[in-house]
C-alpha positions in Angstrom: 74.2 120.0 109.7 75.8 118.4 106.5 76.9 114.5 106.3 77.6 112.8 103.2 78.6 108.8 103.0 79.9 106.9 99.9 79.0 103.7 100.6 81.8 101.5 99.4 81.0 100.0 96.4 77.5 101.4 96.2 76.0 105.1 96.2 76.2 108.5 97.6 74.0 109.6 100.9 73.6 113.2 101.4 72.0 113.9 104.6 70.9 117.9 106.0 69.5 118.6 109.1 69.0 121.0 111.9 69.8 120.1 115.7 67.2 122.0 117.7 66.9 121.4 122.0 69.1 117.9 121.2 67.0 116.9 118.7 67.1 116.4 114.9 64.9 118.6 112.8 64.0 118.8 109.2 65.9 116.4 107.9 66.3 115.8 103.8 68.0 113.2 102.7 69.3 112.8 99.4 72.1 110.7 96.7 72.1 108.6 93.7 70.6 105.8 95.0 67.8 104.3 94.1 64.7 104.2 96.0 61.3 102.3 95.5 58.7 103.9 95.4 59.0 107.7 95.5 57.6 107.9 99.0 59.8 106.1 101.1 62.2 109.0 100.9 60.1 110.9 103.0 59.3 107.9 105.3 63.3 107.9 106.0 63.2 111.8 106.5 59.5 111.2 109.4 61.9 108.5 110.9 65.0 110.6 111.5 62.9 114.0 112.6 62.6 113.8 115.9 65.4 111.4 117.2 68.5 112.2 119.7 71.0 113.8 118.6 73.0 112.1 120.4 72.2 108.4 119.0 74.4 106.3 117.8 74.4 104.7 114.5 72.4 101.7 115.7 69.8 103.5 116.9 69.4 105.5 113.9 69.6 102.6 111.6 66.6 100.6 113.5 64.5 103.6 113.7 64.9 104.4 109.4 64.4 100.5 109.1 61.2 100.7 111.2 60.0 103.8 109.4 60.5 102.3 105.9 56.7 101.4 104.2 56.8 97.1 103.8 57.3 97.3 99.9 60.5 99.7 99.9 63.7 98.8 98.1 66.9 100.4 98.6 69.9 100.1 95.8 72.8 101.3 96.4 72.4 102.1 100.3 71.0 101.0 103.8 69.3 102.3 106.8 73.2 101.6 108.3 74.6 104.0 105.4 71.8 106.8 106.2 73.0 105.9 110.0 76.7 107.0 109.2 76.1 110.1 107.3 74.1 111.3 109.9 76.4 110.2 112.1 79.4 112.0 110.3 77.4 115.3 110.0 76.8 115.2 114.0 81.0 115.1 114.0 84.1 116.7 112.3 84.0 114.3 109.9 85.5 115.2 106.1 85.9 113.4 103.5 88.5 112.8 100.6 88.6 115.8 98.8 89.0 118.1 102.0 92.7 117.2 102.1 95.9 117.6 99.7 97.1 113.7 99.2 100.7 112.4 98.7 101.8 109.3 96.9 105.0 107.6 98.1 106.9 104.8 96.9 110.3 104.7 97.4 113.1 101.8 97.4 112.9 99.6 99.8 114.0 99.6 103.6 114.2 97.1 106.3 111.1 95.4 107.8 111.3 96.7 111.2 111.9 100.4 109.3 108.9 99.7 107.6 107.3 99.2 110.6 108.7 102.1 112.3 107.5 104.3 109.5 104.0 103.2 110.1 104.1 104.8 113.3 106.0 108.0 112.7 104.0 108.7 109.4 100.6 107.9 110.7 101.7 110.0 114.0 102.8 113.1 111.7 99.1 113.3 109.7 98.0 113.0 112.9 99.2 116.1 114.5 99.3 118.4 111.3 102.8 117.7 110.1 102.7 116.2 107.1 100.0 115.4 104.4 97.6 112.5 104.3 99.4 109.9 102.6 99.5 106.7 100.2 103.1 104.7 100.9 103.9 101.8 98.9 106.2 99.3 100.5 109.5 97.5 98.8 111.3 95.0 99.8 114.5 93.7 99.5 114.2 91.0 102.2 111.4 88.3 103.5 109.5 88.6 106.8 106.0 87.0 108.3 104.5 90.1 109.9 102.6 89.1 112.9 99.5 91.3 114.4 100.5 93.3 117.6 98.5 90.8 119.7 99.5 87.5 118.2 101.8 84.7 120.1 105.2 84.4 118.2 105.0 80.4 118.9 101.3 80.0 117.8 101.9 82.0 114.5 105.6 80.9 113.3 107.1 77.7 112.8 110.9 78.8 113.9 112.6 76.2 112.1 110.6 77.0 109.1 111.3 80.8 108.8 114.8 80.4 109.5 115.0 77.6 106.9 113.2 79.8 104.3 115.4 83.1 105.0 112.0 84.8 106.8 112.6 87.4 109.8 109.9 87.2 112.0 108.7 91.4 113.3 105.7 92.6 115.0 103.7 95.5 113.8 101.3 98.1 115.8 98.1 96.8 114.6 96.1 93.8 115.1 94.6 91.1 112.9 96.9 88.0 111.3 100.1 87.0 110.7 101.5 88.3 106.9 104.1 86.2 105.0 106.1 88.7 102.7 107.8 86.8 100.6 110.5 89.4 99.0 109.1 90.8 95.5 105.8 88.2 96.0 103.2 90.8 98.0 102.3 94.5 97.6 101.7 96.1 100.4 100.6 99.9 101.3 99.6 102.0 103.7 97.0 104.7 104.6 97.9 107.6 107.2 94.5 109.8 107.0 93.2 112.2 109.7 91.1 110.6 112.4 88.4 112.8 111.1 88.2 111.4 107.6 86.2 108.1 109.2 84.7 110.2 112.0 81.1 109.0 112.6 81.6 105.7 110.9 82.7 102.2 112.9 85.6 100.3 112.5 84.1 97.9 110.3 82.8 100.3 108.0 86.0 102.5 107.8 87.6 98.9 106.5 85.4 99.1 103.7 85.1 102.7 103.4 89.1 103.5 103.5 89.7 100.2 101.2 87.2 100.8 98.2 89.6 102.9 96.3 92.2 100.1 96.2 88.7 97.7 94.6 88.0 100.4 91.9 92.2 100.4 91.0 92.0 96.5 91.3 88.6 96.4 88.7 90.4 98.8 86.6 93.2 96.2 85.8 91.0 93.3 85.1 90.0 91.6 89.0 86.5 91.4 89.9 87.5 92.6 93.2 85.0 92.8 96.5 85.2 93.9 100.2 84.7 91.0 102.5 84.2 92.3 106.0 85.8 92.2 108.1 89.0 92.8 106.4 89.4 90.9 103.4 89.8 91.7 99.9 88.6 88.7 97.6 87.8 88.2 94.5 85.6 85.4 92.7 89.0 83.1 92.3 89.3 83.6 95.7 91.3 85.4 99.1 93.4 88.3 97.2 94.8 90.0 100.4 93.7 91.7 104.1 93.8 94.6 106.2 94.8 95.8 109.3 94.5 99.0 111.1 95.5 101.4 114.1 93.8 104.5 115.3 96.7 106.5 117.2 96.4 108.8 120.0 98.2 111.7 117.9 94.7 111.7 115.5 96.1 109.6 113.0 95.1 106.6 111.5 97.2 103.7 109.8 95.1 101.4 107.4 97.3 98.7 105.7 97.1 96.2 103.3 99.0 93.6 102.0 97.9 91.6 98.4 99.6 88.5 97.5 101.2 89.1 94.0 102.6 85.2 93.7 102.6 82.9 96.4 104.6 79.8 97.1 101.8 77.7 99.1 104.1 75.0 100.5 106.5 77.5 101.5 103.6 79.3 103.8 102.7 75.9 105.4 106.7 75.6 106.4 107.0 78.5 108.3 103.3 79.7 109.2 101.5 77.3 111.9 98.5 79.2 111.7 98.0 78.4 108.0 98.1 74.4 108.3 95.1 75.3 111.0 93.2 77.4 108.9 93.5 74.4 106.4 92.9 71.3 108.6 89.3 72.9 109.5 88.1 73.7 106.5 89.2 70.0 105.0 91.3 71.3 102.5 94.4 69.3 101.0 96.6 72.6 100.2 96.7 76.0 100.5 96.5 77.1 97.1 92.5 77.1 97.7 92.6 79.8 100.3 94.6 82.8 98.3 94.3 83.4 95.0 97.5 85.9 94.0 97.1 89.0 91.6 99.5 87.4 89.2 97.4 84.5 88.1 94.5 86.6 87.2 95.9 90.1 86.0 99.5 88.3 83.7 100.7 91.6 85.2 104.0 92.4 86.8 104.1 93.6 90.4 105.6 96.5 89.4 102.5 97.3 87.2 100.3 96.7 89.1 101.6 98.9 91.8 101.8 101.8 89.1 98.4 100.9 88.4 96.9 101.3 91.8 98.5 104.9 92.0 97.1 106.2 89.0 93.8 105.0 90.1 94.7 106.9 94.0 95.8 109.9 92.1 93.3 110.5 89.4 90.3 109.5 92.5 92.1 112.5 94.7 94.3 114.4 92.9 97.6 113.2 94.9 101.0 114.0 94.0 104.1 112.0 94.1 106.2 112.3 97.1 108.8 110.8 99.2 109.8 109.9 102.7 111.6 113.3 103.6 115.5 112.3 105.9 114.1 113.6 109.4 110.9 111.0 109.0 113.2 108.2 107.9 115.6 109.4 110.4 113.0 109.6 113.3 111.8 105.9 111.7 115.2 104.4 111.5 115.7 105.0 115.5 112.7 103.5 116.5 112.7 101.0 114.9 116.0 100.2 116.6 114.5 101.0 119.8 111.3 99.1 120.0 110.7 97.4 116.8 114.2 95.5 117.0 113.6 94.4 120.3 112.8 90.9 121.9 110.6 93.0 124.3 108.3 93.7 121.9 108.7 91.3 119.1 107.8 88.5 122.4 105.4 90.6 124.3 103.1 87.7 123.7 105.4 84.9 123.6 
């Protein structure tokens, strides 16, 4: 068995082992971590001979924690990291460069199409029929885009959005409510294989599927960090969050939305949630809480989008691609039929 783990903004674990009866055997692991001293590598190796196949990453974690000498230090990894490659070499797991990666940003659509395309793209990696994928949202109108199991009337002020020219549309995954102010946020989506985050848990396939956005965010200037669960901050502040959907087709959607500019009093008008989140934390205005990438890169959004791709492509040798008419076709119906709905937009009123 063979399980590698880049931990997000740390090292490489390299972990090789035989299963024998159930039961792990030989192991060796390896990377370019950093380990002190010499000897605690082969106290992880005596912890992991001998365990379950069959235990989860918790288990594994404790028992490589327990096995470490009192004076060991650990750069660059964790007993949790050695946990997941293990983990992902007991599975189908794969990893970046196992898969042929596409690039797409074309002009914008509708809200609800976006939507819509979520599902149909993340649906298609899913079953084989079309290449892992990068997409790169436009847009040409504004929209607060709640969480799939958020209240409409707890989230959005209706007075406010309607005041401000915001649509109000419900996407498939969870998390918080997203104001996308029109030419203000940059959002993109992920459709990878369910096996590229095999053995790992939701929290770390946050981090995991998000760090090559951090290393394209750096590049540009922004001392940019992974804040679990799904944040992406920086030391100015909030910069954006994600949100994600495991579908039954194999595939996996991972979004993100970054705030490029951001009109704070606006947010207050026509988000409820966000006078909350203020009112318990004492603070006088929202401008504390999000931090936008204009302010610290000088940047236009358009740049900055360019930017990120040339980071995605050079990291996995993607191509540029589009959305091809029977996938915007297939998007554009549904998202007539169940995105445009009340039925779904007030499944939780």
């Amino acid at each position: 068995m063979h399980g590698e783990y880049k931990v997000p903004g740390g090292k490489l674990v390299v972990v090789d082992f035989d299963v024998v009866d159930g039961v792990i055997r030989s192991p060796r692991v390896a990377g370019d971590f950093f380990l002190e001293p010499d000897e605690a590598l082969g106290d992880i190796d005596r912890a992991l001979d001998g365990l379950a196949a069959a235990s989860d990453a918790k288990t594994i974690a404790a028992a490589v924690a327990a096995g470490l000498r009192p004076d060991a230090v650990l750069l660059g990894f964790s007993p949790e990291a050695i946990a997941v490659a293990v983990r992902r070499a007991l599975t189908d797991a794969t990893s970046w460069s196992n898969y042929e990666w596409e690039v797409i940003h074309d002009p914008a659509v509708s809200p609800r199409v976006h939507l819509a395309l979520d599902e149909v793209l993340a649906t298609r990696v899913g079953d084989g029929r079309r290449k892992p994928t990068l997409r790169f949202w436009e847009w040409d109108e504004s929209a607060v885009v709640i969480g799939s199991f958020q209240s409409v009337k707890n989230e959005v002020d209706p007075e406010g959005a309607e005041r401000n020219g915001f649509d109000v549309v419900r996407r498939i995954s969870g998390g918080g409510a997203m104001m996308m102010e029109q030419g203000n946020v940059v959002t993109y989506s992920l459709y990878v294989p369910a096996e590229l985050v095999q053995g790992m848990s939701f929290a770390d396939s946050y981090a995991f599927l998000d760090d090559w956005v951090l290393q394209g965010l750096r590049a540009i200037g922004i001392e940019a960090t992974y804040q679990p669960l799904n944040d992406i901050a920086s030391p100015l502040g909030k910069i954006g969050g994600a949100a994600q959907k495991r579908l039954g087709s194999g595939g996996v959607l991972h979004h993100v939305t970054m705030a490029y500019d951001l009109d704070n009093e606006k947010m207050l008008e026509v988000l409820r949630i966000g006078r909350e989140k203020i009112s318990d934390k004492g603070i006088a205005s929202a401008a504390k809480r999000v931090d936008p990438l204009r302010s610290q890169t000088g940047l236009s959004r358009a740049a900055i989008i360019e930017a990120l791709i040339q980071t995605f492509v050079a990291l996995n040798g993607a191509t540029r691609g589009t959305v091809a008419p029977d996938e915007l076709a297939e998007a554009e119906a549904l998202a007539e039929s169940k995105f445009a709905t009340k039925e779904w937009l007030y499944r939780v009123p």
